[in-house]
N, C-alpha and C positions, 0 to 999 in steps of 0.2 A: 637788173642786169642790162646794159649798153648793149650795142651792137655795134662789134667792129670790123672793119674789113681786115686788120691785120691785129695781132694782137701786140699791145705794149709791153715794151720789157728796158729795164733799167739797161742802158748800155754800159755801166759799170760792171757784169757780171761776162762780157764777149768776151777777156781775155779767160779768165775764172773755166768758163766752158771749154773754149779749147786747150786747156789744160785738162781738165775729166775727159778730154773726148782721148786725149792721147793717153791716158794713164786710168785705163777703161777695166774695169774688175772681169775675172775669168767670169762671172756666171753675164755681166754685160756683153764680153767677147759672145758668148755663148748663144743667148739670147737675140741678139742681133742674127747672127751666124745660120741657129740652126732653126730659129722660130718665125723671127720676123722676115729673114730671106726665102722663109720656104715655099713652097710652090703655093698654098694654101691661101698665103698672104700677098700674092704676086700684086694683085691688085690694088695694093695701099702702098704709099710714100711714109715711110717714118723717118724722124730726122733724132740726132742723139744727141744728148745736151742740149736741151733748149731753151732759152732764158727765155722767161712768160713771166712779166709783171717782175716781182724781185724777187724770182726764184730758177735757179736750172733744174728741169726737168728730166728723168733719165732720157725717156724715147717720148715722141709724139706724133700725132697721125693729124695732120690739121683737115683732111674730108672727114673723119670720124669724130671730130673734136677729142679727143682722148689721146690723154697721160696715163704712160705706162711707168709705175716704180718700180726696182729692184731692189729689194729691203735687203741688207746683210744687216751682221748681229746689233748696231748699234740702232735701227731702228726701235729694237725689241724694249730699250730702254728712253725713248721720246715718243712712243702713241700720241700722247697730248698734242707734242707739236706738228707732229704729219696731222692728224688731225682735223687741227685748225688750218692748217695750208691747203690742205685737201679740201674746207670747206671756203676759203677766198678763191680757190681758184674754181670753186663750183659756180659759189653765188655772184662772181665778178663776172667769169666770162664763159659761165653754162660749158663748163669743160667735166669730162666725163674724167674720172683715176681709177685706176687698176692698180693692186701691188698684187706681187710675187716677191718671195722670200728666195736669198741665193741659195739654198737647200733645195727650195723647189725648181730651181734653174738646175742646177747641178745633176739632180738625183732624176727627175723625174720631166723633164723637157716635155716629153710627148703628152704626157697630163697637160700641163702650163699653153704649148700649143692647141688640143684637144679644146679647151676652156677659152681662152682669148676666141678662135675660132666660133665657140656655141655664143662668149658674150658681143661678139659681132655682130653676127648674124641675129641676133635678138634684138638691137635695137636698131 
């Protein structure tokens, strides 16, 4: 794993992002909204859509090093390739991944904050 002071990302995917950043799924509205703006989380910067290497990221925390997913239904059908993405972006640039299912956005916020919270605070 390098050390980078910023991390690289393909600038072919800038416009790509601000397109998902404007046409952002209810449980992302959500999430952002009610989890990562809450009092709890005041202390951390996340940014949405993040291009990192040749991938956009939902949400990210660069003082925590952590990537937060929001899996809706089609993740349920590529494990493999989150996976493997999950593990480049581990062993390239020692970046930590979180998913949450948009079920567990939708239904259950206070769980999803609750957890984000304890795995913060844990490492």
């Amino acid at each position: 794993m390098q050390k980078y002071k910023f991390l690289p990302y393909n600038k072919e995917l800038i416009l790509r992002a601000k397109e998902l950043r404007k046409k952002q799924t209810e449980a992302e509205i959500k999430f952002w909204n009610k989890i990562l703006k809450s009092e709890k989380l005041k202390n951390f910067k996340f940014t949405t859509q993040k291009p990192i290497d040749n991938f956009i990221v939902d949400f990210y925390c660069s003082s925590l090093k952590l990537i937060i997913e929001i899996d809706g239904d089609i993740h349920k059908f590529q494990k493999a390739r989150d996976k493997e993405r999950d593990n480049i972006l581990k062993q390239k640039f020692g970046l930590k991944i979180l998913r949450y299912t948009n079920d567990e956005i939708l239904n259950n916020s206070e769980f999803v904050l609750e957890d984000l919270v304890k795995r913060i605070n844990t490492n």
